[in-house]
C-alpha atoms as one frame of an Amber mdcrd trajectory, in Angstrom:
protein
 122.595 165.733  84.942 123.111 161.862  84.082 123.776 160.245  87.058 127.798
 159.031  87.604 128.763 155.524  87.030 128.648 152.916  90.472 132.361 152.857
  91.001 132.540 156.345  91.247 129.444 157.296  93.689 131.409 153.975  96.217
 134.639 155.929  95.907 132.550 158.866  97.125 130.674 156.693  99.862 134.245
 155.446 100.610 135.917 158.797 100.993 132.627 159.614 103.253 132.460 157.199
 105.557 136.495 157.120 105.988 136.361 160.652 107.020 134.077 159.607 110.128
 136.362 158.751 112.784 134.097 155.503 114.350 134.066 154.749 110.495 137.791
 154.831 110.117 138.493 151.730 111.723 136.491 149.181 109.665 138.746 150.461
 106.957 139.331 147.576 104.403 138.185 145.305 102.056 134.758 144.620 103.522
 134.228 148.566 103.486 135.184 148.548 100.382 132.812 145.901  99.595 130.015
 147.143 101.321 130.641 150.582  99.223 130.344 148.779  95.640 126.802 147.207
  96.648 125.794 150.227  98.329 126.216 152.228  95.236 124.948 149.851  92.911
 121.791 149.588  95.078 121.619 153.042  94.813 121.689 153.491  91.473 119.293
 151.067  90.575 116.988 152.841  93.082 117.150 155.724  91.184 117.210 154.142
  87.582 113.929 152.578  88.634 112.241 155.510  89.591 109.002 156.917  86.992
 110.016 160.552  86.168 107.098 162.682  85.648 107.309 165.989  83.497 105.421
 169.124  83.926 103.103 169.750  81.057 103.689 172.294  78.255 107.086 171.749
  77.600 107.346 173.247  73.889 107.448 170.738  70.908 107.970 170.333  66.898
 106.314 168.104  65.290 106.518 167.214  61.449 104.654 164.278  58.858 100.879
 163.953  58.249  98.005 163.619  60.416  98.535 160.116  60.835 101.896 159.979
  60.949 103.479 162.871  63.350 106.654 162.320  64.943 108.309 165.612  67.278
 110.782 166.508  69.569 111.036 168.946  72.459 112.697 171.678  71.493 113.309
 173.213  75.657 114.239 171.692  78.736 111.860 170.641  80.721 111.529 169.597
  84.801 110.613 166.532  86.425 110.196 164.714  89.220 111.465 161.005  90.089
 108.547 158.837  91.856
């Protein structure tokens, strides 16, 4: 699943936080703000995480010996570290 776009995980955080009724009051422009860097922290958390595959995921591979070039050809599972 490719992970959604900033502005849409802060309308999420947004929509979050305003349904939290000590929340509700700081309603605004700075929450707003706060949302947007929030996300975007977020996301470049998880962009910057190593993701580590299980091995024996099943591969093609065509060209010579010294020249081999392949593709997975099933999903596979990972982990993000």
């Amino acid at each position: 699943m490719p992970l959604p776009p900033a502005s849409t995980l802060s309308t999420t955080l947004n929509l979050a936080m305003l349904a939290e009724p000590e929340i509700m009051a700081v309603d605004g422009p700075a929450l707003d703000k706060f949302c947007d860097v929030l996300a975007q922290v977020m996301i470049s958390l998880i962009q910057s995480g190593t993701v580590t595959v299980a091995a024996g995921i099943p591969v093609t591979t065509a060209g010579g010996p010294s020249s081999q070039t392949g593709a997975t050809t099933a999903t596979g599972t990972g982990s993000i570290a």
